[in-house]
BAKOL-23206 format. One line per 3 residues: their letters; for each residue x, y, z of N, C-alpha, C, CB. Coordinates in steps of 0.001 Angstrom, whole numbers, plus 500000, padded with zeros to 6 digits. Glycine has a CB too. Example, Ala and Ser with C-alpha at 12.3 -4.5 7.8 and 13.67 -1.06 7.14 Angstrom:
# BAKOL-23206
as> 513190:494310:507800:512300:495500:507800:513200:496700:507800:511308:495527:509046; 512850:497750:507080:513670:498940:507140:512900:500030:507870:514084:499402:505725
END
This chain:
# BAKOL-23206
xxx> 978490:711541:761747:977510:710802:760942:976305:710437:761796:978143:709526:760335; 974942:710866:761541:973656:710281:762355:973443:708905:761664:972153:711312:762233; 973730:708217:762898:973384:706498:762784:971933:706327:762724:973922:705529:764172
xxx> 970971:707486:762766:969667:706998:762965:969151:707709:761534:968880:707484:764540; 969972:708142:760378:969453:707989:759257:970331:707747:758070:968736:708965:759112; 969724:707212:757048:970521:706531:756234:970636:707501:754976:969952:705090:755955
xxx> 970970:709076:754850:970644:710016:753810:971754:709429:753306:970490:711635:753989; 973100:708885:753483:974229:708852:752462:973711:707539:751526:975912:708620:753262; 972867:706612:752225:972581:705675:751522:971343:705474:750647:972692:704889:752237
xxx> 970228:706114:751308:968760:705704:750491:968612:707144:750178:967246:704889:751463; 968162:708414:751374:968210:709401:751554:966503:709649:751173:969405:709995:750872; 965882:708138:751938:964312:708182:751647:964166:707328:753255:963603:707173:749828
xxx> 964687:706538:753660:964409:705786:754873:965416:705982:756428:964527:704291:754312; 964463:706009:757515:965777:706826:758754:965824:704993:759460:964838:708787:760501; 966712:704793:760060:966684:703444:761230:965287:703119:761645:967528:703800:762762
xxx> 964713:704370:762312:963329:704225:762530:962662:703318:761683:962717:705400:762436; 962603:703931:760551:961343:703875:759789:961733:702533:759198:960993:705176:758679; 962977:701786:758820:962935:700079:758117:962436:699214:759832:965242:699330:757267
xxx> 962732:699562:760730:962841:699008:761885:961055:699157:761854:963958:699811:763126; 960377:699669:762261:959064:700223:762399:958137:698879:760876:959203:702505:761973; 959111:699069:759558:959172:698353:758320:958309:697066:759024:960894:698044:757643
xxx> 959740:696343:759258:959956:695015:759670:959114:694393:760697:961180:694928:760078; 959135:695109:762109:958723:694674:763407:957211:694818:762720:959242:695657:764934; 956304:695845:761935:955342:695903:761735:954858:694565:760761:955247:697148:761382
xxx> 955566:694125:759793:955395:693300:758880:955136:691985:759579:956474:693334:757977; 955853:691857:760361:956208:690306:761072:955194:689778:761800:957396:690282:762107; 954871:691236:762639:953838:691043:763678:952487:691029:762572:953849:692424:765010
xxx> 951842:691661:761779:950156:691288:760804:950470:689639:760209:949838:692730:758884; 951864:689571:759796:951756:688161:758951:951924:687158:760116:953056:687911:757641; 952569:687476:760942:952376:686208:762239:951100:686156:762308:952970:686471:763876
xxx> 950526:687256:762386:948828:686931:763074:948432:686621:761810:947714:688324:763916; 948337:686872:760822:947535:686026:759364:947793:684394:759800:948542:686444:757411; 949260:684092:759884:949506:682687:760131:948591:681821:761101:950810:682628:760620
xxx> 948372:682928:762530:947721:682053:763007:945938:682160:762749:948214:682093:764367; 945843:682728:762032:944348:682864:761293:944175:681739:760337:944152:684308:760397; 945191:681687:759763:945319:680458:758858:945480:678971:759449:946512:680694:758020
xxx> 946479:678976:760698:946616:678259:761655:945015:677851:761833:947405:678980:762806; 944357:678496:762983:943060:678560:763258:941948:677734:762857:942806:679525:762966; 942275:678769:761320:941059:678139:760634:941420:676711:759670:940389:679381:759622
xxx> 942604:676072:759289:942515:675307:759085:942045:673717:758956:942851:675682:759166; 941632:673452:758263:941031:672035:757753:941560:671449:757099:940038:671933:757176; 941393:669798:757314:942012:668524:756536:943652:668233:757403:942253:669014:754511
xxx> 943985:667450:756325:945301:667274:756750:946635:667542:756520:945370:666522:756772; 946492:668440:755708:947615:668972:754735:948077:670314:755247:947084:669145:753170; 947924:670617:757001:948436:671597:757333:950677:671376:757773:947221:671970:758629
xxx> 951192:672090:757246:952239:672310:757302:952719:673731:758330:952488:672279:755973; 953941:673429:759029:954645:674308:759656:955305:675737:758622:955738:673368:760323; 955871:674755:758659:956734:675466:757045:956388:676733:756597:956405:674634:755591
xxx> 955009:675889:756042:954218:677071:754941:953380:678424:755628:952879:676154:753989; 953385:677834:757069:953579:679048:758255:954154:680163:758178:954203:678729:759253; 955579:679312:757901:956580:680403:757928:956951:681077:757223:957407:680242:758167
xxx> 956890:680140:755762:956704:681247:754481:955951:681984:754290:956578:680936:753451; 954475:682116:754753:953462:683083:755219:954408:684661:755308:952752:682471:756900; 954768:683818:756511:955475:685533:757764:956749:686063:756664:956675:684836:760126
xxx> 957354:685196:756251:958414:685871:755749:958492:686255:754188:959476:685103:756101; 957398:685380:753890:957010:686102:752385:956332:687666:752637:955680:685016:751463; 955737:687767:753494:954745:689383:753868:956305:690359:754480:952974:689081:755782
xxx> 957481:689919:755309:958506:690531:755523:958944:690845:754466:959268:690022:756184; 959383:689777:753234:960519:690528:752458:959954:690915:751070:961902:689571:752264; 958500:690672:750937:957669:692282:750187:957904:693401:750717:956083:692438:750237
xxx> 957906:693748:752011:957450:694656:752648:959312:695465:752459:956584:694093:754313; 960269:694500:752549:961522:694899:751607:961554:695657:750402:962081:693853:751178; 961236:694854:749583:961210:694647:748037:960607:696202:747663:960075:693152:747457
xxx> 959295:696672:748728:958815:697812:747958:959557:698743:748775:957181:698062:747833; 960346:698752:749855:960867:699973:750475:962080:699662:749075:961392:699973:752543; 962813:698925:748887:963600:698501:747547:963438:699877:746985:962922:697132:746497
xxx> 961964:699329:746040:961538:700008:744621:961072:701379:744995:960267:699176:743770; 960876:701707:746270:959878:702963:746324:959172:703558:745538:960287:703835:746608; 959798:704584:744698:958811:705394:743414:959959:705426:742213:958173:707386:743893
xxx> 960795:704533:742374:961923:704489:741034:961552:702903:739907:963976:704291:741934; 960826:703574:738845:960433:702565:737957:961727:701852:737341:959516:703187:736862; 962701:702550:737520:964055:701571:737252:964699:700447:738307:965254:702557:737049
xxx> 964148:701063:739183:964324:699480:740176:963274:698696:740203:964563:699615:741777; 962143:698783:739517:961006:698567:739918:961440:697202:738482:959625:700033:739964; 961448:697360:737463:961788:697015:736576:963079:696278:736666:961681:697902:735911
xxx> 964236:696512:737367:965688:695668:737852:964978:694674:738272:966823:696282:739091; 964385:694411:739728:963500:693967:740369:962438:692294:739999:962851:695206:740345; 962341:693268:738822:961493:692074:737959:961734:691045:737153:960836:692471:737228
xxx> 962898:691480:736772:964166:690820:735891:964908:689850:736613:965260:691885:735430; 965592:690680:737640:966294:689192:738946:964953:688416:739167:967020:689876:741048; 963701:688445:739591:962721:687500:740345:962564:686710:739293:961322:688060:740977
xxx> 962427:687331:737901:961765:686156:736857:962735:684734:736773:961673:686881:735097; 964248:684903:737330:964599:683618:737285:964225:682934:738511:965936:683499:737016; 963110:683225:739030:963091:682088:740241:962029:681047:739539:962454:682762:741999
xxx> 961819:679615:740103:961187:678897:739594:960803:678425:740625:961607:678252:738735; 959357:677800:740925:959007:677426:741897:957850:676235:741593:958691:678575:742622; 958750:675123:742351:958576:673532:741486:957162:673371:742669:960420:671884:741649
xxx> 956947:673597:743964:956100:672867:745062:954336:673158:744388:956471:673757:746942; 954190:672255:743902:952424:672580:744097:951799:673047:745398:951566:671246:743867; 950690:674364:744803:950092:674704:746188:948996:673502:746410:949330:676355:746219
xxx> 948826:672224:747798:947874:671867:747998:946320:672182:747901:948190:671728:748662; 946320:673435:748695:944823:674182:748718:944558:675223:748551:944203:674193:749612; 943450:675779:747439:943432:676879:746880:943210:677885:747603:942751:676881:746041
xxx> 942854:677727:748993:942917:678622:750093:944192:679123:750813:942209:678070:750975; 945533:678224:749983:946892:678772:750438:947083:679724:749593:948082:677849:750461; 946885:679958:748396:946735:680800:747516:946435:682016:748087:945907:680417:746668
xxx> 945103:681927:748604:944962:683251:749156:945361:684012:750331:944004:683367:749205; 945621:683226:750685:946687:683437:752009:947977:683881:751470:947004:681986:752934; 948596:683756:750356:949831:684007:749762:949749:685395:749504:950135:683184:748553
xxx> 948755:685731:748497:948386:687161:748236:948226:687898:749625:946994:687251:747362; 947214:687597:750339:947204:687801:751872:948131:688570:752122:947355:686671:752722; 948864:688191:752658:950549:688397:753079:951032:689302:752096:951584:686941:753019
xxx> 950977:688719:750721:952095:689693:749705:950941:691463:750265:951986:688970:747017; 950096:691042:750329:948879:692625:749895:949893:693181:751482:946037:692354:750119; 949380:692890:752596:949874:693302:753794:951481:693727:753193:949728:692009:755063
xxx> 952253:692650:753312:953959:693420:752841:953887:694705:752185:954910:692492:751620; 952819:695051:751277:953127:696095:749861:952669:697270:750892:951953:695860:748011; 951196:696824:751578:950606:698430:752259:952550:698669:753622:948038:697973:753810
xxx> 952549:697756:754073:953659:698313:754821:954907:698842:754493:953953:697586:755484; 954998:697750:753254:956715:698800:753023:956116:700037:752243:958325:697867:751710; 955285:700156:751781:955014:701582:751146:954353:702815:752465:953665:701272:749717
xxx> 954549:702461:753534:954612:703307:754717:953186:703500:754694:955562:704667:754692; 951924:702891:754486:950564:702798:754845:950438:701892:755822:949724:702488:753810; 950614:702346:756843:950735:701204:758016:949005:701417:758405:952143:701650:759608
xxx> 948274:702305:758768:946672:701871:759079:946242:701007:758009:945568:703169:759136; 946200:701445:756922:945733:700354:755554:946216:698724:755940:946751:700895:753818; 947291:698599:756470:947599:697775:756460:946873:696863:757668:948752:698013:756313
xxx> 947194:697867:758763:946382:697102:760113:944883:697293:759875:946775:697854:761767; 944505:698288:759203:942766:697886:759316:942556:696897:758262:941580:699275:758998; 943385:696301:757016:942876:695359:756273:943337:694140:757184:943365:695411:754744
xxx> 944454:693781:757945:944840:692811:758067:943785:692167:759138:946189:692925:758299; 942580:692803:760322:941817:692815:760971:940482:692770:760451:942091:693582:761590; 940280:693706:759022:938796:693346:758354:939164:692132:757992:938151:694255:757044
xxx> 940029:691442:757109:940437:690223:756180:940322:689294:756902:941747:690142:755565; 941188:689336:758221:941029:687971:759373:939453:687717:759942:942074:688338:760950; 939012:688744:760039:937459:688739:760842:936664:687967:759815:936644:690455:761158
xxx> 936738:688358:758639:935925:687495:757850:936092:686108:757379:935773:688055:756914; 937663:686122:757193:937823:684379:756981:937489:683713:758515:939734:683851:756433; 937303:684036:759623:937201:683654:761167:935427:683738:760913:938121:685003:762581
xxx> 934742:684520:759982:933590:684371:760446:932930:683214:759341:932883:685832:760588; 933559:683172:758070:933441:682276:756862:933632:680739:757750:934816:682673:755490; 934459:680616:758339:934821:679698:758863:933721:679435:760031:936166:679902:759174
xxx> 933547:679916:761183:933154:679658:762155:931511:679169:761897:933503:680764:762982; 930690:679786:760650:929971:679586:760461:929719:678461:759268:929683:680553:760557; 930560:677841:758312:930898:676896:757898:930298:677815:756225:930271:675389:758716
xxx> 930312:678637:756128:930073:679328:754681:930347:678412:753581:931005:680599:754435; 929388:678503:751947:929374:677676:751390:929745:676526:751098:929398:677951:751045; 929541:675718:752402:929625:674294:752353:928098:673338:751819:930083:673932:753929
xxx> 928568:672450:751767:927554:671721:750814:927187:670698:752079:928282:670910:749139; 925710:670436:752054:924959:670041:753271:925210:668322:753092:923135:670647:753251; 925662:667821:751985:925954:666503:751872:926956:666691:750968:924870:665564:751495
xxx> 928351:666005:751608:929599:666244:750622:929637:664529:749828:931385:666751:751743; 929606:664757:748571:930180:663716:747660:931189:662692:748127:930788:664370:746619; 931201:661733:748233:932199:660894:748372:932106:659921:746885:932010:660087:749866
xxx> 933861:659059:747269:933906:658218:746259:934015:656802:746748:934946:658583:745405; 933604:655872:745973:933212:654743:746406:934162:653922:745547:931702:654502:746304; 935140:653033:745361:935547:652309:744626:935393:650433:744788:936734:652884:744631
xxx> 934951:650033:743653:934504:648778:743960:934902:647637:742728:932931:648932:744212; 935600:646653:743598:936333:645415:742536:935367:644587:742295:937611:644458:743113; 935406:644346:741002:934405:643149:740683:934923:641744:739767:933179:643859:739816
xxx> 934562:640665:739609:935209:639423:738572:935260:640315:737437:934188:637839:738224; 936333:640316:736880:936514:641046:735249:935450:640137:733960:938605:640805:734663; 934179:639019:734343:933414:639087:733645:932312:639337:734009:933460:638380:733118
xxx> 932189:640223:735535:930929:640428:736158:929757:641298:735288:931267:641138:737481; 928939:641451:735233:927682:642466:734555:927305:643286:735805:926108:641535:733873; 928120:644364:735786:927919:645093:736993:927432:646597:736851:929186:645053:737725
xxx> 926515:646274:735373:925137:647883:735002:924902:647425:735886:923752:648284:733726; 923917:647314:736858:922536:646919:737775:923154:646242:738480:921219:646164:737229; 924140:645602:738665:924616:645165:740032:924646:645787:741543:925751:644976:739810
xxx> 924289:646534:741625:924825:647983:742919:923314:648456:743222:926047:649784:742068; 922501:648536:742010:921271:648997:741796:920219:649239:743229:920727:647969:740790; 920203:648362:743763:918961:648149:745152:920243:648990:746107:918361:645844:745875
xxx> 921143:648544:746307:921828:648934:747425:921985:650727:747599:923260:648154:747286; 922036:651194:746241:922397:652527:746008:921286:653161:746425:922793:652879:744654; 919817:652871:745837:918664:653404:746205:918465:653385:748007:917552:652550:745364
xxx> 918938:651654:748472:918714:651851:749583:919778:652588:750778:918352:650720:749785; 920932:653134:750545:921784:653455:751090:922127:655379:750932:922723:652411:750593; 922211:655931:749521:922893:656868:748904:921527:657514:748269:924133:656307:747894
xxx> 921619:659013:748521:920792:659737:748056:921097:660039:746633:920676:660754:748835; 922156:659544:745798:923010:659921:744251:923696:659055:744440:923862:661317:743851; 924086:658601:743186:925330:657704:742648:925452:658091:741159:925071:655945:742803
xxx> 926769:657911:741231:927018:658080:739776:928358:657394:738892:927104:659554:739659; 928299:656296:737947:929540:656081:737991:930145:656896:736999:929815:654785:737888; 931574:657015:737308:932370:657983:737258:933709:657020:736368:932629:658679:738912
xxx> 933841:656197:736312:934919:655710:735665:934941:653814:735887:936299:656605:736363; 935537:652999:735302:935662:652006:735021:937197:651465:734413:934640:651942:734340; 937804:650714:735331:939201:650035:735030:939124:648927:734906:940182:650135:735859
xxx> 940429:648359:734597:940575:646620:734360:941900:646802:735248:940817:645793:732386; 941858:646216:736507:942738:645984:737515:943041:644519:737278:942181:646346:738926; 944240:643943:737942:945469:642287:738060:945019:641963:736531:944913:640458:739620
xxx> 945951:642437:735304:945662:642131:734056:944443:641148:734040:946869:641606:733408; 943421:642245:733796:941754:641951:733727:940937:641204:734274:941373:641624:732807; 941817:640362:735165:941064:639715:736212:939808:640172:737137:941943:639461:736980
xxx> 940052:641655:737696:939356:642633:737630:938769:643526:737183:939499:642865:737861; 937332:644072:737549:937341:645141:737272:936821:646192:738300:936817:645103:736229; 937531:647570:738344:937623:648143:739581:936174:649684:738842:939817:648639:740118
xxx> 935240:649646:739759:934129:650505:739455:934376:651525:740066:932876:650089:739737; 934504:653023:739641:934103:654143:740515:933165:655134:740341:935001:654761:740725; 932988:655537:741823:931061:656020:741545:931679:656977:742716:929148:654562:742004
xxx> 930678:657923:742504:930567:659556:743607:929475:658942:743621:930686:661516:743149; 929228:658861:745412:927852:659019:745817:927968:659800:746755:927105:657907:746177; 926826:660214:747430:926362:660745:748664:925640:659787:749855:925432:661763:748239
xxx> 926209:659336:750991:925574:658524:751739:924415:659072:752655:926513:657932:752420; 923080:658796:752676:922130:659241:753387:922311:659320:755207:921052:658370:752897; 923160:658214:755463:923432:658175:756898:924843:658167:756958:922819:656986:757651
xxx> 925616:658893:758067:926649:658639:758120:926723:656989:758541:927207:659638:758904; 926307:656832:759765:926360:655317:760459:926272:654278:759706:925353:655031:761371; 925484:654581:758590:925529:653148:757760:926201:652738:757060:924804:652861:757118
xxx> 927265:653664:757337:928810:653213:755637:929155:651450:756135:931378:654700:755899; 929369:650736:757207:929590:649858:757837:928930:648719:757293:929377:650146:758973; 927510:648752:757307:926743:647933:756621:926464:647903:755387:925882:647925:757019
xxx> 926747:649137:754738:927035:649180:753155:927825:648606:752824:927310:650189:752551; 929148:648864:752796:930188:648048:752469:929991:646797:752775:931269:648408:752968; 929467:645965:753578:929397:644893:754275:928231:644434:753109:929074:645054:756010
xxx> 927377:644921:752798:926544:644645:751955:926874:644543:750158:925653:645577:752345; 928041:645119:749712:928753:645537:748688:929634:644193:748174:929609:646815:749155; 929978:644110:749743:931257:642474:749635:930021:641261:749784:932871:642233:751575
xxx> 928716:641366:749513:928073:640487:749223:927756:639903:748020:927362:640701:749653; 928022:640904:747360:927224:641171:745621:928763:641036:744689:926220:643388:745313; 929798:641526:745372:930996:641523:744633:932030:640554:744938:931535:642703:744722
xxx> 931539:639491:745253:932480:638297:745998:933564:638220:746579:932799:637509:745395; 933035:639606:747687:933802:639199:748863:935557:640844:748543:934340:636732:748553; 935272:640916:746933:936900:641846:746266:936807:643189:747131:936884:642433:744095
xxx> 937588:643735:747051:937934:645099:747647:936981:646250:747424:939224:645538:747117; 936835:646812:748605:935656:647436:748322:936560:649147:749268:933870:646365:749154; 936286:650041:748260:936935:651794:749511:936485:652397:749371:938128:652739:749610
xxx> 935353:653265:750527:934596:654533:750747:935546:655334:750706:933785:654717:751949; 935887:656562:750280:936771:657639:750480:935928:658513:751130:937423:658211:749263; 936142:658934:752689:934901:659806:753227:936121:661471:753617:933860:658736:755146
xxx> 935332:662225:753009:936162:663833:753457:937528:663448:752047:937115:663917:755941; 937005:663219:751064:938231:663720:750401:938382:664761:749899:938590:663141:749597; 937206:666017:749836:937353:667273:749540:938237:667565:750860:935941:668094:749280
xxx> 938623:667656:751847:939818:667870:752435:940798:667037:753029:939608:668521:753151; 941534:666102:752230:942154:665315:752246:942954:664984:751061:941526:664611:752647; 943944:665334:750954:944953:664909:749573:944986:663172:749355:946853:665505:749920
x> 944890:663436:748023:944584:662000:747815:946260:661693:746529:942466:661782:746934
END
C-alpha cells in the first residue's frame, strides 16, 4: 500500500498535497491575523477572534478539498452547516471582512490555486496596511456625544446655547430622557469639539449652567463599544 497516496480513499488527494493543503492555509491566515493584529483600532481587540481567523481559513480550505467537483457533497455539506447557529455579535464591521478574508484565502487553497491565493493574500494585506497607515476615509473631526443632566423643570432650548457656539463647531440634540423618576432630565447632543484641550473647561463650564448634575463627553466612541 503507498502511504503517500490516498487512491483507496479520495483517489483525488496524495499525503503531499492535504499536507501542502494545511501548512499553506495556516501560514496566509496567520499572516492575515497579524495584519488584522497590526492594523487594529479601539478596544475591542480579542485573542480569540485571532484564532478563529486562522482556523476558520484552515477548515474551508478542508471543506472544499471535502466537496471538490461533487455537487452531491457540495449540497450534503450545506445541509449539516445550516444547523449551526451562531449567537456572538460581530463587534466591528471590519471583522466581517476579515472573516470573508480568510474564508476567500481557505477556498483559493483547498481548491489547489495556491498563487491566487498567495498573490491575493499579499495584494489584500498591502492595501488594508496602506488604508490604514495613511488613515483612509476618516473624518477630519469625529462626532462625539455629550450627555447632560439637568433639574427635570429646567428650560434647557437655549440653555447650552453660548457655550456650544463658543466651544463646538456643531451640536445637535439627539434625544431627551427623564432620569431618578423625573427629577431629571438627561440631554443628548453629538457635537464636534473645536479644540481637543478644551473638553476640561467645557464641562467645567456645563456644571455651571446645570447645577453642578452629571455631565459625560464620550470622546472616540466610533471605536469604542459602548
Amino acid at each position: 500500500m503507498d502511504f503517500l497516496n490516498f487512491q483507496d480513499l479520495s483517489s483525488e488527494f496524495t499525503v503531499i498535497d492535504v499536507v501542502l493543503v494545511f501548512v499553506l492555509s495556516f501560514a496566509l491566515t496567520a499572516f492575515i491575523g497579524w495584519i488584522y493584529k497590526t492594523t487594529h483600532r479601539g478596544s475591542s481587540y480579542t485573542q480569540s477572534f485571532v484564532f478563529t481567523l486562522v482556523l476558520n481559513g484552515m477548515v474551508v480550505a478542508l471543506v472544499m478539498m471535502i466537496v471538490g467537483s461533487s455537487i452531491a457533497r457540495a449540497f450534503s455539506l450545506v445541509g449539516a452547516l445550516s444547523i449551526i447557529r451562531f449567537r456572538n455579535a460581530v463587534k466591528e464591521t471590519r471583522d466581517v471582512g476579515f472573516i470573508f478574508f480568510t474564508m476567500a484565502i481557505g477556498m483559493a487553497v483547498g481548491t489547489q490555486f495556491y498563487t491566487l491565493a498567495v498573490v491575493g493574500t499579499i495584494v489584500i494585506s498591502l492595501m488594508i496596511l496602506l488604508m490604514t497607515r495613511f488613515d483612509w476615509f476618516s473624518r477630519k473631526m469625529a462626532n462625539q456625544i455629550l450627555r447632560i443632566q439637568v433639574p427635570g423643570d429646567a428650560k434647557f432650548t437655549d440653555l447650552f446655547e453660548n457655550l456650544f457656539l463658543k466651544y463646538t463647531t456643531a451640536a445637535e440634540l439627539i434625544a431627551v430622557d427623564s432620569v431618578q423618576s423625573g427629577t431629571l432630565t438627561e440631554l443628548t447632543y453629538s457635537i464636534g469639539m473645536r479644540k481637543a484641550g478644551l473638553v476640561d473647561r467645557f464641562v467645567s463650564d456645563i456644571k455651571k449652567l446645570n447645577n453642578n448634575n452629571k455631565v459625560t463627553l464620550v470622546t472616540g466612541y466610533h471605536g469604542t463599544d459602548l
